[in-house]
C-alpha positions as CSV (number, residue, x, y, z in Angstrom):
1,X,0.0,0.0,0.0
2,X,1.2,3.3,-0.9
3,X,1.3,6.6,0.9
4,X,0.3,8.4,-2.1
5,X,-2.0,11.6,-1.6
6,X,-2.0,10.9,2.0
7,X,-1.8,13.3,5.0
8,X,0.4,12.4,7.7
9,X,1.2,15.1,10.7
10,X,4.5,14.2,12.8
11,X,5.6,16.2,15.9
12,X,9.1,16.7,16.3
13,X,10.3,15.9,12.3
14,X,12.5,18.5,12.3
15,X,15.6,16.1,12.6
16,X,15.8,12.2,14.0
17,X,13.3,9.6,13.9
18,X,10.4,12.1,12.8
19,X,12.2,13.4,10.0
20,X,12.8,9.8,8.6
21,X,9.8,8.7,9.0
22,X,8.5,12.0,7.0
23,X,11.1,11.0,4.2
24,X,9.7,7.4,4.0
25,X,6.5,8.8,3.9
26,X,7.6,11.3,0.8
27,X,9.1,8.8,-1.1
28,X,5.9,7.2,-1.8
29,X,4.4,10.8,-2.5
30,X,2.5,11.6,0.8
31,X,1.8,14.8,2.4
32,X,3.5,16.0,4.8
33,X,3.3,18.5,7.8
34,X,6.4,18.7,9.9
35,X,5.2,20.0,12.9
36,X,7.7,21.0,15.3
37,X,9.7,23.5,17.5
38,X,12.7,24.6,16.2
39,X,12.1,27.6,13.4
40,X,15.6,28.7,13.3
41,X,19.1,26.5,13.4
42,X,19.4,25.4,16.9
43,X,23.5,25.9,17.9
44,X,23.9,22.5,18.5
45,X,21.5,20.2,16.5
46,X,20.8,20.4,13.0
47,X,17.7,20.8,11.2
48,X,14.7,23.3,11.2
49,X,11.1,22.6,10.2
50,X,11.7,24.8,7.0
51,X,15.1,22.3,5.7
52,X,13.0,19.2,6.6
53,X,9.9,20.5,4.5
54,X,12.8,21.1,2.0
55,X,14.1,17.4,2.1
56,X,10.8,16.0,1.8
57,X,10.0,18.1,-0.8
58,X,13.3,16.7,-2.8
59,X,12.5,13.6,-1.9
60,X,8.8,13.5,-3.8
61,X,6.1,14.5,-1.5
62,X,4.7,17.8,-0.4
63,X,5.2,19.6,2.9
64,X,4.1,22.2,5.0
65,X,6.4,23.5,7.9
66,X,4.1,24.4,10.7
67,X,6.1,26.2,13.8
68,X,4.5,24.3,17.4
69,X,5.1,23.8,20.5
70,X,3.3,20.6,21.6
71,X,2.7,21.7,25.3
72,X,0.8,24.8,24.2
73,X,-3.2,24.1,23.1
74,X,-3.6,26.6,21.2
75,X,-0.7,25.9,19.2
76,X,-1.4,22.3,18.5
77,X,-5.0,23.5,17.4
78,X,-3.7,25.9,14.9
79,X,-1.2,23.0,13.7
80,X,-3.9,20.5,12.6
81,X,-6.2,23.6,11.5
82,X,-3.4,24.3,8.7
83,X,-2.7,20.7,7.7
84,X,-6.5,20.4,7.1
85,X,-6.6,23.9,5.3
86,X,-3.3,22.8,3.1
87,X,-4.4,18.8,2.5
88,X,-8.1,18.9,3.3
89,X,-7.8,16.1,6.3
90,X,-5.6,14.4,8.5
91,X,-4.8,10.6,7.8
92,X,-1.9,9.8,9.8
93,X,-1.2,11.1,12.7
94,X,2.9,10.5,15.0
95,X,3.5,10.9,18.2
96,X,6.8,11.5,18.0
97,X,7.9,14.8,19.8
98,X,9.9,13.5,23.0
99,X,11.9,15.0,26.2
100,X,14.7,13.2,27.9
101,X,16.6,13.5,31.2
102,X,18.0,10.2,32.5
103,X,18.2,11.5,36.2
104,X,17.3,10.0,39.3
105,X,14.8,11.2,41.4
106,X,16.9,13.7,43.5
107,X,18.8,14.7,40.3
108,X,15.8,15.8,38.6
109,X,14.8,19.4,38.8
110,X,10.5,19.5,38.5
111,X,11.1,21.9,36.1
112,X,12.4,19.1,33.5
113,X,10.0,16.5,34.9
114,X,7.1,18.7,33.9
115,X,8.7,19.3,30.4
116,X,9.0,15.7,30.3
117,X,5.2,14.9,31.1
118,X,3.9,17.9,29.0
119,X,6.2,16.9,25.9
120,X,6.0,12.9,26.0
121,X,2.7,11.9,27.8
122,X,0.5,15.0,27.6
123,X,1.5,16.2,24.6
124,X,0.5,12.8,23.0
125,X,-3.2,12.8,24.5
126,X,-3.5,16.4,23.2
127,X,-2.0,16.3,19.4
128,X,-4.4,12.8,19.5
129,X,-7.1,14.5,20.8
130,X,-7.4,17.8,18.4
131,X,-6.6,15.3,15.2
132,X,-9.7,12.9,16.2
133,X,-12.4,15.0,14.3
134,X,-10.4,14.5,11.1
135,X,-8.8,11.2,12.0
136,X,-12.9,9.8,12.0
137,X,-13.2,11.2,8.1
138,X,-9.9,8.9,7.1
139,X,-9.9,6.0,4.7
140,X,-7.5,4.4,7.1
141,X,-6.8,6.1,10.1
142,X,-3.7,5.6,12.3
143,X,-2.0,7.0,15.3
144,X,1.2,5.9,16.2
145,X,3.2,6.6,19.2
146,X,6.9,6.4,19.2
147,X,6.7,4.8,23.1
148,X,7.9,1.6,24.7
149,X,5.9,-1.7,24.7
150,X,3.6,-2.1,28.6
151,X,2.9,-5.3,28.1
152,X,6.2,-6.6,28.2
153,X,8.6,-4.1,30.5
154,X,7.1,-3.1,33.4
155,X,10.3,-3.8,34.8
156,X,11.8,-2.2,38.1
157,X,15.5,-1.6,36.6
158,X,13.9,0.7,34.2
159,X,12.0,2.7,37.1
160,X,14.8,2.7,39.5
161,X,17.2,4.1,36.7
162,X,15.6,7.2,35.5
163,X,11.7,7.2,37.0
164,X,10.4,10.7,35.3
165,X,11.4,10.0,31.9
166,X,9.9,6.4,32.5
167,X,6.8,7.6,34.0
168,X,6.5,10.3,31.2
169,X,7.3,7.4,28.0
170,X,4.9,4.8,29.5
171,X,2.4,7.9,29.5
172,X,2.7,8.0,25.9
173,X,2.3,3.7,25.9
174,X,-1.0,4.0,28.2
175,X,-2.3,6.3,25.5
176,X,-2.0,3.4,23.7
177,X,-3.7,1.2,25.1
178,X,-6.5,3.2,26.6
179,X,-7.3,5.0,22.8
180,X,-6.9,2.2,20.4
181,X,-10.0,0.6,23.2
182,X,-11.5,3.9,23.1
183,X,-11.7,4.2,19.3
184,X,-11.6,0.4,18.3
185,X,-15.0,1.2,17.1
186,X,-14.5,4.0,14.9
187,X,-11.6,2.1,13.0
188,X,-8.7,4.8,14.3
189,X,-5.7,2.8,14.7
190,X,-3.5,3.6,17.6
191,X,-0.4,1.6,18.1
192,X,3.1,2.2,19.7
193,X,6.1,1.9,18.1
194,X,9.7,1.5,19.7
195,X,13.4,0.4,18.0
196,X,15.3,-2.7,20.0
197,X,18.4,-0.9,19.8
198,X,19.6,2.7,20.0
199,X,18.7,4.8,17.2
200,X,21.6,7.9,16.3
201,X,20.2,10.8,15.9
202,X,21.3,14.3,16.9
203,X,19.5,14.9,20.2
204,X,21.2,11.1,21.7
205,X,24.5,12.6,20.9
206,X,23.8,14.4,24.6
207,X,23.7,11.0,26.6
208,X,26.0,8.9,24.5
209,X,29.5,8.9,23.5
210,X,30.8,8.6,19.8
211,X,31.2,4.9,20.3
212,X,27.8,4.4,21.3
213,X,26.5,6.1,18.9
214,X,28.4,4.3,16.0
215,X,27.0,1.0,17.5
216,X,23.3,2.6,17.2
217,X,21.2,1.7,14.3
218,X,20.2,4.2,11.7
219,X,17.1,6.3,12.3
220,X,15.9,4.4,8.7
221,X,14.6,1.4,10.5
222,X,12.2,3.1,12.3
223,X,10.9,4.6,9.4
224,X,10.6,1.6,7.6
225,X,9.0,-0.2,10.2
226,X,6.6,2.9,10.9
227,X,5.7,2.5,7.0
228,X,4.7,-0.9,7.4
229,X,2.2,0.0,10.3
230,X,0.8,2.6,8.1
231,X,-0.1,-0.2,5.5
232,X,-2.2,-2.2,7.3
233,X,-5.6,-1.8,7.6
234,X,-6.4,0.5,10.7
235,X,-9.8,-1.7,12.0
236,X,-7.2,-4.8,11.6
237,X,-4.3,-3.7,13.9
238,X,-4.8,-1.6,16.8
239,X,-3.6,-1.5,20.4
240,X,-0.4,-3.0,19.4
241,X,2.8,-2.4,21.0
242,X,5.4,-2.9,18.3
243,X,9.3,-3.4,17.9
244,X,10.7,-1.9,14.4
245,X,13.0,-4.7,14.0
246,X,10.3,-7.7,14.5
247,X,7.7,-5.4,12.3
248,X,10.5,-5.5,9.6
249,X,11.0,-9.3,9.9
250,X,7.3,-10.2,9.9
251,X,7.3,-7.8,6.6
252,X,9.8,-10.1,5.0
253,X,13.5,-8.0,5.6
254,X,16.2,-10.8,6.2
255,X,19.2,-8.3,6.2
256,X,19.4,-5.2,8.6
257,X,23.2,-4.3,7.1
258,X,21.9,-1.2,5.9
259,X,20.5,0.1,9.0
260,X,24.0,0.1,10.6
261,X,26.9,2.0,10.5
262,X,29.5,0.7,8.4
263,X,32.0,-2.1,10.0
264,X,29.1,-2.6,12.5
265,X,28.5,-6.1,13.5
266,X,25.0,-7.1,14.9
267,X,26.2,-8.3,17.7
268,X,27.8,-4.9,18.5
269,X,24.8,-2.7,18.6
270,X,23.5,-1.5,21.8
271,X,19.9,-2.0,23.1
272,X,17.7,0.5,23.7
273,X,15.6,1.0,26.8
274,X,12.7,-0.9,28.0
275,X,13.4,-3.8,25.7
């Protein structure tokens, strides 16, 4: 199934995970609307909403760079009022906008736990919640949040490590499971999505070394894996919390060379969290 003429809005696609996944989504000629913070080039990571409209552009789809900051309302609003006023609907909608701080609990100021909660879990529930309206007048309707599997990691190791920032992912994962319920009816597909290793982008640079990150897969396989859920009919796969490289597997990939660095091994690259 192509993407073709389809309307997908992704928070945070200025650079990382979001951004591929917009390019994946271009390449088949989708629409586009990169929806996320930075305006002008940040001093220490690359990418703005107006060069990622650019690269989706160049890669065959159509964009629209819309300037938002998920935590504010009336922002997200405004967001999904121009991707409906450019593209006439919303198809697709990711959850992909995310805040980290691996801190313990005495190490972490409330000011960057609420940024956390506001830009992983509530953020989520809002951009989901202003998108329903057009989400119900999809073909195929999907949400999908870039959050860790429940079912399988409720784990203490990863709540002693770093509680906020688990607290505030598995926000985004009961989102999840409480809206693909809430909306199994209405055929909107909501499903989370999460990588089993590290991913290198730009914004992990901050909590890994150079070594780490060359043992990271590319960003690619997400986006792959993320096109693949987009696929699938939305009444037929719902609640689901998926793992890019199993996705890629069941979808019939036998090599994952090109998702690593060069001179990589597999048995080099480092797991993420949670799985």
């Amino acid at each position: 199934m192509t993407l073709k003429g389809q309307t997908i809005l992704i928070t945070g696609a200025s650079r990382g995970i979001g951004k591929a996944i917009a390019l994946r989504a271009a390449a088949d000629g989708a629409r586009v609307v990169i929806a996320a913070k930075t305006v002008s080039p940040h001093p220490t990571l690359p990418g703005t909403i107006h060069s990622a409209a650019a690269e989706v552009e160049a890669a065959g789809g159509e964009a629209l760079a819309v300037a938002v900051d998920v935590r504010d309302e009336a922002q997200v609003e405004a967001a999904v009022a121009a991707a409906v006023a450019r593209f006439g609907g919303i198809d697709i909608l990711v959850n992909n906008a995310s805040a980290i701080s691996l801190t313990r609990t005495e190490a972490t100021p409330m000011k960057r736990f609420d940024l956390m909660h506001q830009v992983n879990a509530r953020a989520t529930f809002l951009c989901t919640q202003k998108a329903l309206p057009h989400l119900r007048r999809a073909p195929n309707p999907h949400v999908l949040n870039i959050a860790p599997p429940l079912t399988s990691t409720l784990a203490p190791k990863w709540f002693g490590a770093h509680l906020a920032y688990t607290m505030a992912k598995y926000g985004m994962s009961l989102c999840v499971l409480g809206m693909a319920e809430e909306f199994r009816a209405e055929g909107i597909a909501v499903n989370a999505l999460w990588p089993r290793t590290a991913i290198d982008t730009a914004a992990i640079g901050f909590i890994m070394d150079d070594e780490s990150r060359r043992r990271s897969r590319l960003p690619a396989i997400v986006a792959d894996a993320a096109h693949w859920v987009f696929s699938q009919p939305s009444r037929a796969m719902t609640g689901q919390f998926l793992i890019d490289e199993d996705v890629l597997r069941k979808s019939g990939v036998t090599d994952f060379a090109k998702y690593r660095h060069p001179g990589v091994r597999e048995d080099e690259l480092i797991s993420d969290f949670f799985v």
